[in-house]
Structure formats: C-alpha cells, structure tokens
C-alpha positions as CSV (number, residue, x, y, z in Angstrom):
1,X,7.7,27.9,-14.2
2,X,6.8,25.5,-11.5
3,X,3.2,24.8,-12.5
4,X,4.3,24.5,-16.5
5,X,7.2,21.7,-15.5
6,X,4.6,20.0,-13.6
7,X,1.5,20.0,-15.9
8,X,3.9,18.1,-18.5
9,X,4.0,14.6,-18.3
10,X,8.0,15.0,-18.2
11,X,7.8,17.3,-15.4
12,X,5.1,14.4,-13.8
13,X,7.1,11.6,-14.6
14,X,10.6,13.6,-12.9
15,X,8.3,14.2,-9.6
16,X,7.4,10.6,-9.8
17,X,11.4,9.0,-10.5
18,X,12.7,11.5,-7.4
19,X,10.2,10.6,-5.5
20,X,10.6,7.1,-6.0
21,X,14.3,7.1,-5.0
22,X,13.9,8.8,-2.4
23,X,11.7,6.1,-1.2
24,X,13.6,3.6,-2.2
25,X,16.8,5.1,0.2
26,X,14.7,5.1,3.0
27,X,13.4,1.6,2.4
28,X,17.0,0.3,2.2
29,X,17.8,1.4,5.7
30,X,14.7,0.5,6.8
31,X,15.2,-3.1,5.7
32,X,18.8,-3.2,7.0
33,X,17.0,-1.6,10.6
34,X,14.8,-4.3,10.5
35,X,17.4,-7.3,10.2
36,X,18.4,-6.2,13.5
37,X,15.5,-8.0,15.0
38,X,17.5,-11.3,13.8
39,X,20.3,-10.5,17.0
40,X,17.8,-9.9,20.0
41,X,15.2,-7.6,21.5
42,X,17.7,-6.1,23.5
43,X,19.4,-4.9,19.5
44,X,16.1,-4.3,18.1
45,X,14.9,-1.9,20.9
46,X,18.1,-0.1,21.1
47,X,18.4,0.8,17.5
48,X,14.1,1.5,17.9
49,X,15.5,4.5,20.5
50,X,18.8,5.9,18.4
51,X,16.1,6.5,15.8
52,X,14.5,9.0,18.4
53,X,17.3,10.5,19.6
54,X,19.3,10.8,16.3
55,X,20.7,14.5,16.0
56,X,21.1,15.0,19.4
57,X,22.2,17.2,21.1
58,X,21.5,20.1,18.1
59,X,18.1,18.8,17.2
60,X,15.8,17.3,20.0
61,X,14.5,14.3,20.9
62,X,12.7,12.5,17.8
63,X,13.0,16.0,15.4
64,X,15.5,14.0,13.2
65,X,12.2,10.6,13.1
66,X,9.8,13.5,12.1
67,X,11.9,15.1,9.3
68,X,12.0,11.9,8.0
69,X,8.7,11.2,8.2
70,X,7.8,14.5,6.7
71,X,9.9,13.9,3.9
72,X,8.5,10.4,3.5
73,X,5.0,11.4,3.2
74,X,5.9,14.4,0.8
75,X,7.5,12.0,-1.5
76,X,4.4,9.4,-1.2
77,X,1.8,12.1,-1.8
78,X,3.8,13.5,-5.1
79,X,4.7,10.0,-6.1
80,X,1.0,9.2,-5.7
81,X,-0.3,12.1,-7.1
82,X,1.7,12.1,-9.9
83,X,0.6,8.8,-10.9
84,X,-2.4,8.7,-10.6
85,X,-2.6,11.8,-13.0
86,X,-0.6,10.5,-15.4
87,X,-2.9,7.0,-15.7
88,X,-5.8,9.2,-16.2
89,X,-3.8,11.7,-19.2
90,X,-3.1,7.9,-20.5
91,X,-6.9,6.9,-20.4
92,X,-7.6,10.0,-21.8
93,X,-5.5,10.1,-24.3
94,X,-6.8,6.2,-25.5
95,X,-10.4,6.0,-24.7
96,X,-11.5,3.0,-26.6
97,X,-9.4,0.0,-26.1
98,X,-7.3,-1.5,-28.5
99,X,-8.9,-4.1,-30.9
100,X,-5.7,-6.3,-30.9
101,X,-4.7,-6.7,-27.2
102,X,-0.9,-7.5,-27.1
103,X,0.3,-7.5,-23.4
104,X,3.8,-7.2,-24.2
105,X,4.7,-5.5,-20.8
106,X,6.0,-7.8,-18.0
107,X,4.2,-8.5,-15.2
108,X,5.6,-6.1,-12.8
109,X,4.6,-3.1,-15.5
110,X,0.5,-4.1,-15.6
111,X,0.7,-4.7,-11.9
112,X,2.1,-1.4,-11.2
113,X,-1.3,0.8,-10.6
114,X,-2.8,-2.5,-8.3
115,X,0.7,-3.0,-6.7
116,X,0.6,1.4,-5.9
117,X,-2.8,0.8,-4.5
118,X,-1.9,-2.4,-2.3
119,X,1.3,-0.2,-1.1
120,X,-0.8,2.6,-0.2
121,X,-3.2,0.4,1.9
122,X,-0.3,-1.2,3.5
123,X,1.3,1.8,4.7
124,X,-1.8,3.2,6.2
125,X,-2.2,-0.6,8.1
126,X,1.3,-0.2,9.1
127,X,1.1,3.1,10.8
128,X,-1.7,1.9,12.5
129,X,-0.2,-1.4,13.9
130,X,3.2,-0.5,14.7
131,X,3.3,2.9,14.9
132,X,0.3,3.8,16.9
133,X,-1.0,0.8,17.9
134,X,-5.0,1.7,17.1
135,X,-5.3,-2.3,15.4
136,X,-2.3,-4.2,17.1
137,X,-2.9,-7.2,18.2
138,X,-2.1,-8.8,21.9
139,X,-1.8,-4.8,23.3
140,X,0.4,-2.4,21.9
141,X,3.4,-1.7,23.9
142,X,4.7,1.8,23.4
143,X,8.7,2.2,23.7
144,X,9.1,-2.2,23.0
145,X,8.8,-2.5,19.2
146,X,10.4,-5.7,19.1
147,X,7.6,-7.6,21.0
148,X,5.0,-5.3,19.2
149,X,6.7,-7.1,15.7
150,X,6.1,-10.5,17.4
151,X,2.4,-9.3,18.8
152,X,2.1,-9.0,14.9
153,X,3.3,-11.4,13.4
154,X,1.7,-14.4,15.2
155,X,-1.1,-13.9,14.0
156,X,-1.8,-15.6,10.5
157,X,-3.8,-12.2,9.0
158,X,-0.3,-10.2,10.1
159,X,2.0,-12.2,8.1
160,X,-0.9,-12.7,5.0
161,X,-0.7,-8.3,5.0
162,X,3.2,-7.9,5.3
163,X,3.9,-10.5,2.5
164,X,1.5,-9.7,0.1
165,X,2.2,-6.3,0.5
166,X,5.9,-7.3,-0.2
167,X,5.9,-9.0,-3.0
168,X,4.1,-6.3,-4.2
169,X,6.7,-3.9,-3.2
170,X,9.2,-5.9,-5.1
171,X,7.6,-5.9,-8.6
172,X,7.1,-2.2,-8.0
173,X,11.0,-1.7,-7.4
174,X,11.8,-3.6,-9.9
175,X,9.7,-1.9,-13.0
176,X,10.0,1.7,-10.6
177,X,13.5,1.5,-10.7
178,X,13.9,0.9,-14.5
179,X,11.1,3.6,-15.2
180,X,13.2,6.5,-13.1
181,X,16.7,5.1,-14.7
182,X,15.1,5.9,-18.2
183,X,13.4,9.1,-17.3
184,X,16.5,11.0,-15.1
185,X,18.1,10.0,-18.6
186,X,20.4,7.5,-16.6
187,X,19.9,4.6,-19.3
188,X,21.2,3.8,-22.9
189,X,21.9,0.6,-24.8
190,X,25.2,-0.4,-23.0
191,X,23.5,0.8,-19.4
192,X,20.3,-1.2,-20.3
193,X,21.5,-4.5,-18.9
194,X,23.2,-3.1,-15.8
195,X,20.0,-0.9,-14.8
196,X,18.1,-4.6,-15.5
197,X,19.9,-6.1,-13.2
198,X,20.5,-4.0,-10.3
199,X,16.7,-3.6,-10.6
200,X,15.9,-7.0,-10.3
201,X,18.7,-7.4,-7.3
202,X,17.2,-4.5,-5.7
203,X,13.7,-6.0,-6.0
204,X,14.7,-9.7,-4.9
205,X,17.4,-8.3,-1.8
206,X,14.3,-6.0,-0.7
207,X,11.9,-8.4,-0.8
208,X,14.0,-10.9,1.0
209,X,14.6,-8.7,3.6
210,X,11.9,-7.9,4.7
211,X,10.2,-11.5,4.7
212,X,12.8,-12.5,6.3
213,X,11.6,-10.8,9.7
214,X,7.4,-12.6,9.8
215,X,9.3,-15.8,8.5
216,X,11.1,-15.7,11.3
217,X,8.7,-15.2,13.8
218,X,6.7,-18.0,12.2
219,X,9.5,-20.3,12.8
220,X,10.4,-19.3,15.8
221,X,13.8,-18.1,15.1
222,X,12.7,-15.0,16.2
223,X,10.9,-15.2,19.7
C-alpha cells in the first residue's frame, strides 16, 4: 500500500507538500531564533544552549537538537527525492520540447528546480560553517555561536552565500507554499487569493528575517 501511494505522482507530490511544511515550521522558529542575535551575544548564546538542553530533565542533554535534526533531514531527503523524481516522470512524459514556448509560469515556478539545488548546496555549506566549523572562517569557536555568526559574516563570500541562498529560499516558499495548499486540497476559488497572499508574506517576512542578521553585521549593528 505504501509503495503504490508513493509510485503515483499524488502520493509523490503529498510526500513533497508534508515535507515542505514541515520545513517550513522549523524555518519559522529558526528565523525568529535567529533575530535574537539583534539583543546581544549574551541572548544569542543563551538561547544557542536552551536548544541543547530542551526536554530536560526526561530527555538528555541535546536528544530534543537531534530529533529535530533527524526529522529535518528525513523531510529534506523525501522532499528532495520526491522531486527530483517527479521532474524526471515530467521529462519523460514530454521528450521533445514544445514548438511554441509560452513561459506563463512566474518566476518563482521555473526557478524552483535551480532554487532546490542552490538550497541543497547551502545547507550542506551551513552545516559545515556553523555547525561543525570544517570551513569557518577566523576559528570556529565551539559553545559561542554568536561570534562564529560574526566570524561569518565579515567576510564578503559569507554574506554573497547566505543571501543568494535567501532569496532563493523565498521564491521557493512562495511557489512551495501555493503548490502544497493546492495539493493537501486546502485551495478553492474563494481560498485562492488568501493562500496568494499568505504565500507571498511568508516568502517576503522569511526572507527579511533572515537578511536581516549578515545586514546587520555588515553595518555594524551587530558586533
């Protein structure tokens, strides 16, 4: 039963809309975790250890982080694969190109496979600068995240990453979003302009956000 709901492209496109929000929670905290930076290291750091000792005492120190995390990377590797097997049952399906090209889609919907790709590169850099500090610049410093963010982002290649990689984020939110309303069966014709619009706030908020934090180092709000 499993196997048949996934081989359809319903079942695909369902893994791929769950997925998604799922995602899209976390990323919402994550934003709101990161503002925190705006109000001191002494904030920043603080909130950096609650994350590692959320649950306790019934779970242990930093099970409640790797849950998460575990649950993060199962939803990336289903949205992912998902995906990418549903572009190639499109190719398939279409394998000569259309005589007439007629790019009605917006932007964010012929970006989407690129913008997936840039996300998926940017995670992977991510991890590896702030997380486990194998290319952070100026010496990663375990247990002080708030000076590993401003190792980061002074340097001009740090903030060039993090921004592309968020604009990017935000046209896949706002097409993402959309895509998951229609297939969870959420949208009709007098939903259709609500789901527009908290897409495109969800996008633009998101986005925002998290600029907001190498902006600030750049201009030395944030020090």
């Amino acid at each position: 039963m499993t196997r048949t709901v996934w081989d359809s492209s319903v079942g695909k496109k369902t893994v791929m809309a769950v997925s998604g929000l799922i995602m899209l929670l976390y990323l919402v905290v994550h934003m709101l975790g990161n503002l925190k930076i705006f109000f001191g290291s002494g904030e920043f750091n603080h909130y950096a250890h609650w994350l590692r000792t959320l649950g306790e005492p019934f779970l242990h120190y930093e099970w409640a982080l790797w849950i998460i995390r575990v649950v993060l990377v199962v939803a990336v590797v289903a949205h992912a694969t998902a995906a990418y097997q549903l572009s190639r049952r499109d190719i398939r399906a279409r394998p000569s190109k259309y005589v007439h090209k007629k790019p009605r889609s917006s932007y964010a919907t012929r970006t989407m496979r690129w913008g997936g790709i840039i996300l998926g590169l940017f995670i992977v850099w991510h991890i590896l600068d702030l997380t486990t500090g194998t290319v952070h610049p100026g010496g990663f410093q375990s247990g002080h995240p708030y000076q590993n963010v401003i190792d980061t982002f002074s340097t001009w290649y740090g903030d060039v990453i993090y921004i592309v990689a968020m604009l990017a984020l935000g046209l896949h939110i706002r097409h993402g979003f959309w895509s998951a309303a229609q297939t969870m069966g959420a949208g009709n014709r007098t939903r259709d302009r609500a789901l527009k619009t908290i897409a495109n706030v969800l996008a633009l908020v998101l986005t925002v956000g998290f600029i907001s934090v190498p902006v600030g180092v750049m201009t030395g709000l944030v020090s």
